[in-house]
VOROKOL-195452 format. One record per residue (C-alpha): x, y negated, z; residue in one letter; residue number from 1. Coordinates in pm, 1 decimal. Layout:
N
{atom {X,Y,Z},a,NUM}
...
This chain:
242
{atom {0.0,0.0,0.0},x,1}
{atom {119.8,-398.4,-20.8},x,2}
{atom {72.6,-644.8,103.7},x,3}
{atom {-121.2,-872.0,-126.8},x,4}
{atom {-437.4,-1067.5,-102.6},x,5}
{atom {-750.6,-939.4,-274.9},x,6}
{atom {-708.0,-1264.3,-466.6},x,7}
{atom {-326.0,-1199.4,-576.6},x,8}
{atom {-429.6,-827.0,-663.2},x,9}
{atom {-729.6,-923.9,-898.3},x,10}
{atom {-523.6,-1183.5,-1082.5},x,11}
{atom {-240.2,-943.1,-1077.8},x,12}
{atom {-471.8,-700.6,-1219.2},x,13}
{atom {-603.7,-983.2,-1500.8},x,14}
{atom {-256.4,-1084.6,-1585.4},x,15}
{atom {-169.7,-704.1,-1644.5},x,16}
{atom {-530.3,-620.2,-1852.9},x,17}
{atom {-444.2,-932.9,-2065.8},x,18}
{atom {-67.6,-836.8,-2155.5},x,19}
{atom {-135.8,-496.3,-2283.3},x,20}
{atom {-392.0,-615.3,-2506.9},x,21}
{atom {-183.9,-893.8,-2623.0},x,22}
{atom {145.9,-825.2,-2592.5},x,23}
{atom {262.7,-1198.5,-2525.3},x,24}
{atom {316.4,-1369.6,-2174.9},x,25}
{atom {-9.2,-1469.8,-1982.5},x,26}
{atom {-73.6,-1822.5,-1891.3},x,27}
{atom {-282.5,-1940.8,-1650.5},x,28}
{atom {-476.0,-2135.3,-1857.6},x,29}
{atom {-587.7,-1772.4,-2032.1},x,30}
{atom {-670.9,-1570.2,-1717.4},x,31}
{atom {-899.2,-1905.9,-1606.2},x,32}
{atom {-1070.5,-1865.5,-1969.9},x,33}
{atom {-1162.9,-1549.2,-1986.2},x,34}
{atom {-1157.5,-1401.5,-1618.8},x,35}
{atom {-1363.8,-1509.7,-1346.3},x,36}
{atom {-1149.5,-1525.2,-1058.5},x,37}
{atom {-1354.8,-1776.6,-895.3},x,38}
{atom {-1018.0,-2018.1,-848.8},x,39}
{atom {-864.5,-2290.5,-994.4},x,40}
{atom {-660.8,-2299.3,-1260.0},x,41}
{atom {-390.2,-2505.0,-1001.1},x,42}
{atom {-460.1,-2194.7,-769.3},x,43}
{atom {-405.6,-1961.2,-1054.5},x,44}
{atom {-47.9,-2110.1,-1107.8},x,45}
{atom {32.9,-2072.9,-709.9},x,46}
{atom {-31.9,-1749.1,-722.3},x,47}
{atom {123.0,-1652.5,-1022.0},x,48}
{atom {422.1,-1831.8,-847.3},x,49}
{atom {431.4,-1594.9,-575.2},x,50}
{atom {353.1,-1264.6,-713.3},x,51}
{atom {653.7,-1342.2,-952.9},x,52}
{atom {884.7,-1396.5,-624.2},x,53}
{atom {717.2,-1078.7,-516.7},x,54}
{atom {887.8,-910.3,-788.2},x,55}
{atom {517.4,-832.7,-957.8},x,56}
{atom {568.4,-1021.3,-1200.4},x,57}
{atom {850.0,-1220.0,-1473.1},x,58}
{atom {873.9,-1528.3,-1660.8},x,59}
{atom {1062.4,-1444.6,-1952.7},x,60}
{atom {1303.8,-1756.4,-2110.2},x,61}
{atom {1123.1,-2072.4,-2086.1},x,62}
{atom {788.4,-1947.1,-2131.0},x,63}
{atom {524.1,-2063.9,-1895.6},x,64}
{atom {343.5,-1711.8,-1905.9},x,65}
{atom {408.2,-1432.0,-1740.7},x,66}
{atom {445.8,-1079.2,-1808.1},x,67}
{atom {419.9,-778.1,-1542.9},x,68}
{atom {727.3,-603.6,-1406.4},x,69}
{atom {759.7,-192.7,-1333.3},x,70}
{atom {683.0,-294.0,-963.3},x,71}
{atom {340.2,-452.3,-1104.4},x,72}
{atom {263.9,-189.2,-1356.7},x,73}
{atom {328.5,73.9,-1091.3},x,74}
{atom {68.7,-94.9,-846.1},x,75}
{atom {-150.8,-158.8,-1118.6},x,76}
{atom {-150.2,212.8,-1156.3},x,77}
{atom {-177.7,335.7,-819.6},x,78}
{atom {-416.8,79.1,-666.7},x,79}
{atom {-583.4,-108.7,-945.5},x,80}
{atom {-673.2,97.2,-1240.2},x,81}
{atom {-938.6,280.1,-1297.5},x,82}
{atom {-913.1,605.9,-1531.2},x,83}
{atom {-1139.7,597.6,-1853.7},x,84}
{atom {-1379.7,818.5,-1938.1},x,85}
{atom {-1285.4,1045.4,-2250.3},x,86}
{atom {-1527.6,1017.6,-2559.2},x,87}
{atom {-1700.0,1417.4,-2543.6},x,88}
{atom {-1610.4,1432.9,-2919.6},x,89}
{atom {-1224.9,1371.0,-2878.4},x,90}
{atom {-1234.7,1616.8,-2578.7},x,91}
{atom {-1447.7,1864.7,-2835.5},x,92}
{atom {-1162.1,1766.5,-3118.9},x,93}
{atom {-882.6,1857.9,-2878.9},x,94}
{atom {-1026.9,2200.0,-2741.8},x,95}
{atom {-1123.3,2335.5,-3087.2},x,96}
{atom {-719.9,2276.4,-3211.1},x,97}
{atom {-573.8,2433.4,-2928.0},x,98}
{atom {-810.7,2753.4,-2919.1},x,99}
{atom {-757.2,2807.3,-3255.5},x,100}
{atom {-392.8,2866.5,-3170.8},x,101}
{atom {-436.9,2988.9,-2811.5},x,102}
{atom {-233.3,3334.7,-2935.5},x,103}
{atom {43.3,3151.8,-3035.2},x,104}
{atom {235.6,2951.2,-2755.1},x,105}
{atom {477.3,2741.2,-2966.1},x,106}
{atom {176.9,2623.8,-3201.5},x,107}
{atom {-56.8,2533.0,-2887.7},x,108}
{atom {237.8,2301.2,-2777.4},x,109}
{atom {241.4,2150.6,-3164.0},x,110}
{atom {-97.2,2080.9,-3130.7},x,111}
{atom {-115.6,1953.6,-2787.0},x,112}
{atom {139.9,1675.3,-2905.1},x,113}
{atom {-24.9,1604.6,-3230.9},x,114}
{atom {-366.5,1551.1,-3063.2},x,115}
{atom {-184.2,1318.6,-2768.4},x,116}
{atom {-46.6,1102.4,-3081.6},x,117}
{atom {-310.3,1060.7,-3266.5},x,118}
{atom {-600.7,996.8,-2971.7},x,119}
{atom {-297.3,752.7,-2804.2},x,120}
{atom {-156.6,655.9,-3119.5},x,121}
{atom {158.4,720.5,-2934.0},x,122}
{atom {443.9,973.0,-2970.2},x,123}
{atom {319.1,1282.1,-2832.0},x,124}
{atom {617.5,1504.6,-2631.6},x,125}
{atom {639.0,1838.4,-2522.4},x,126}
{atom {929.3,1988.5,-2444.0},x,127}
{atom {950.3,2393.5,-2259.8},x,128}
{atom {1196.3,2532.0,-2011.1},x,129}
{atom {1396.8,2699.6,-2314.7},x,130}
{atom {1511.5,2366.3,-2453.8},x,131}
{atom {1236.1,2367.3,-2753.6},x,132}
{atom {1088.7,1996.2,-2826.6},x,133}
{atom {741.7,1949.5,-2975.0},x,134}
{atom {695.5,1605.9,-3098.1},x,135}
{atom {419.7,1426.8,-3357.2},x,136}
{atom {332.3,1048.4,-3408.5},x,137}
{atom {706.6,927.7,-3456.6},x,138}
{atom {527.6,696.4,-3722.6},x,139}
{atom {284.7,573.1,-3444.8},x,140}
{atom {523.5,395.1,-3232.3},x,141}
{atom {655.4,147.2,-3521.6},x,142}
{atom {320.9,-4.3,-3505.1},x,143}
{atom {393.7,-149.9,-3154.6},x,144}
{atom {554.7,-469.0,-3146.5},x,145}
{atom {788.4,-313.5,-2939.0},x,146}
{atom {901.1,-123.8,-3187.8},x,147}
{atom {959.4,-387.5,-3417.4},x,148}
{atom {1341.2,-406.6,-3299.2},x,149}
{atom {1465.8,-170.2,-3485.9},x,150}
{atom {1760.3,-59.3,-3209.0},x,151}
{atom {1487.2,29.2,-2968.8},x,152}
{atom {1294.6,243.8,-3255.9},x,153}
{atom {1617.5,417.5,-3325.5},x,154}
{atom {1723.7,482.4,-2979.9},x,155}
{atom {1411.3,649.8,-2880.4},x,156}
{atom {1390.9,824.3,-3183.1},x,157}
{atom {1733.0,932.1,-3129.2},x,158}
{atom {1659.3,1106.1,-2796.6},x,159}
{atom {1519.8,1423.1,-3000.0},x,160}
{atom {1832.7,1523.9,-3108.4},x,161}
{atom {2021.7,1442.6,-2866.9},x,162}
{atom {1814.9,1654.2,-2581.7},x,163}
{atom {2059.4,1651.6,-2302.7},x,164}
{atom {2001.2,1245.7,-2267.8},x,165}
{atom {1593.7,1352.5,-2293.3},x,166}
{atom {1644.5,1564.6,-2054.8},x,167}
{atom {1825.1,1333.8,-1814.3},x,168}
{atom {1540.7,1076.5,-1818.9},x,169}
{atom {1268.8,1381.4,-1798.4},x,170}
{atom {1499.1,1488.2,-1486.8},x,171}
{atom {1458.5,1089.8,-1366.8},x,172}
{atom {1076.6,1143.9,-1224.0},x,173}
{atom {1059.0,1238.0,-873.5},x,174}
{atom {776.4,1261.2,-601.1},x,175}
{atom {449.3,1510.5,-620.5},x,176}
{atom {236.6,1263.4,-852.2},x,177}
{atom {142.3,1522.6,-1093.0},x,178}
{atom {175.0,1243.7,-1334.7},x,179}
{atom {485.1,1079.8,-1400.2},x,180}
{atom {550.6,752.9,-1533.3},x,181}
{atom {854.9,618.8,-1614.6},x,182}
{atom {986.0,270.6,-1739.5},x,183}
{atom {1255.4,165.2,-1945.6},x,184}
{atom {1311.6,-151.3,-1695.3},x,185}
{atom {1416.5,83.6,-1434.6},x,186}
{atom {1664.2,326.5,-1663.7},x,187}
{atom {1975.9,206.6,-1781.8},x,188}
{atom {1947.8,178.9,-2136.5},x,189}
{atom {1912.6,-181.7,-2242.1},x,190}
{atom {1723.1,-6.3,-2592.1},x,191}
{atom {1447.7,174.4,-2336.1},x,192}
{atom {1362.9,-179.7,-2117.1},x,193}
{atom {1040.6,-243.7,-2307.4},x,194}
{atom {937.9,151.2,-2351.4},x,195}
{atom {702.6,388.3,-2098.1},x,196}
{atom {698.2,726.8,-2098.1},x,197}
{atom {406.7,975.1,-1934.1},x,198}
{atom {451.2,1305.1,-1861.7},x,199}
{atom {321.9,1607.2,-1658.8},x,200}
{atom {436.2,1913.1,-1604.9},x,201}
{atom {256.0,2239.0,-1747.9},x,202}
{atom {228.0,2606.7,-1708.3},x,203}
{atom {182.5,2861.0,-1951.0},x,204}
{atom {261.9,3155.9,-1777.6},x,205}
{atom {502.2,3229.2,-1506.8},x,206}
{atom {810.1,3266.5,-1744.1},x,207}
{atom {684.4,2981.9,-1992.5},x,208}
{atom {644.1,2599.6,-1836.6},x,209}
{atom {753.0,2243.2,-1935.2},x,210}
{atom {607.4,1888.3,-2007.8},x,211}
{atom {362.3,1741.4,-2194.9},x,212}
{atom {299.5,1348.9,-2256.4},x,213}
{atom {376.0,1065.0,-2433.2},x,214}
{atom {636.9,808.5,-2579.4},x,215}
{atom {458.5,424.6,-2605.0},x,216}
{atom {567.1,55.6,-2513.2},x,217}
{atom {558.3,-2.9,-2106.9},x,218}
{atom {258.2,-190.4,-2157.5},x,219}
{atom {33.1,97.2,-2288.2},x,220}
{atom {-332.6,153.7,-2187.7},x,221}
{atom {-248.1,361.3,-1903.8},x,222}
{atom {-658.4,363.0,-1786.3},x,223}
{atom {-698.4,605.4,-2108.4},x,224}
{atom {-323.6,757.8,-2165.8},x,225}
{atom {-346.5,906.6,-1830.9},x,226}
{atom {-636.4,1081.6,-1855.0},x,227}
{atom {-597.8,1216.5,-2230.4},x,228}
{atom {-235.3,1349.2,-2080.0},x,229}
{atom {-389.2,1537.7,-1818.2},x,230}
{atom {-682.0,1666.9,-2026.4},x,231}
{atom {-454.7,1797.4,-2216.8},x,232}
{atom {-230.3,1934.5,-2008.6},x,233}
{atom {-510.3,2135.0,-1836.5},x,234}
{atom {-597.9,2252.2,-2222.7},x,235}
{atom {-284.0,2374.4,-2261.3},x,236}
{atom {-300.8,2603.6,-1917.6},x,237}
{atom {-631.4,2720.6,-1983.5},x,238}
{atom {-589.0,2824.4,-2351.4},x,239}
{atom {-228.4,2931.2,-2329.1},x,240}
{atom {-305.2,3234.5,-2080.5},x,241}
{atom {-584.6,3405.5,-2284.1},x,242}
């Protein structure tokens, strides 16, 4: 838990809403617009002042927006969000690829990561405990703005041939979430500071596991990745053992 007001978490909250649809740095002048907070925009601006000393937020260059930090995505996560509910007819989509491939491991894992790209419109990962790595939607990611720098595109492109690095950053998620996010902000790559990655762990059998998620910018809809990762990481238990 933090400390925050309920004020200072609702406009952290708006600030954080407003960047990943945009992409640019929020202003105060934009969160008074279009969210009721029920302050003034002077207010607005004191806030924003402290939540970026907090560390929950950043003002990149000479901007007079603000964009969220790790720290603020990670509480936006934990205390803010609120999962989405899946459409039935993606979860329908989803569960007919898999079962028609539920007799053949490697090609459940192929689909698992083609359906996370294209219903995230993401890069879809899976990679199991012999080293094999499943990956769709490469194209996906160039869409982002993020990806527009064309060292960042190659770097995380790079990372599937070069799997002991992938497997470094995999290795980087600790505590029992069964969830893991991870941000490039907090990794040492300069190439990975505007990049997120989601990831759970899966099951197939008691000799066969690994992980299952996706490759996006930091600022990706996390109310609808998460769930769509864990949907279909349960798909891939349930189908995988029959």
């Amino acid at each position: 838990m933090t400390d925050l007001t309920d004020r200072q978490k609702a406009l952290l909250k708006a600030i954080i809403e407003e960047y990943i649809e945009s992409a640019e740095p929020v202003g105060s002048e934009v969160i008074e617009r279009k969210y009721d907070l029920g302050v003034s925009p002077a207010t607005i601006r004191i806030e924003m002042g402290k939540l970026t000393d907090a560390g929950f937020l950043r003002q990149p260059h000479t901007s007079a927006g603000r964009v969220p930090t790790s720290m603020g995505f990670k509480l936006y996560v934990a205390e803010l969000m609120q999962e989405k509910q899946l459409p039935v007819t993606a979860e329908v989509s989803i569960k007919e690829q898999l079962w028609q491939e539920r007799h053949r491991q490697e090609r459940v894992l192929k689909e698992a990561v083609k359906a996370l790209a294209k219903q995230c419109d993401m890069l879809g990962l899976a990679v199991d405990n012999d080293g094999q790595v499943f990956y769709a939607g490469a194209a996906n990611i160039l869409d982002w703005p993020e990806f527009y720098d064309i060292d960042v595109a190659r770097f995380v492109l790079s990372l599937f041939d070069e799997f002991p690095r992938l497997q470094d950053l995999i290795g980087r998620a600790h505590g029992s979430d069964p969830v893991h996010i991870l941000f490039g902000e907090d990794l040492e790559f300069e190439n990975l500071r505007p990049i997120g990655f989601v990831f759970t762990k899966f099951e197939l059998d008691p000799a066969k596991d690994g992980i299952v998620g996706v490759i996006g910018p930091a600022r990706m809809n996390f109310s609808l990745v998460l769930p769509y990762v864990k949907y279909v990481r349960d798909l891939i238990q349930q189908v995988g053992r029959v």
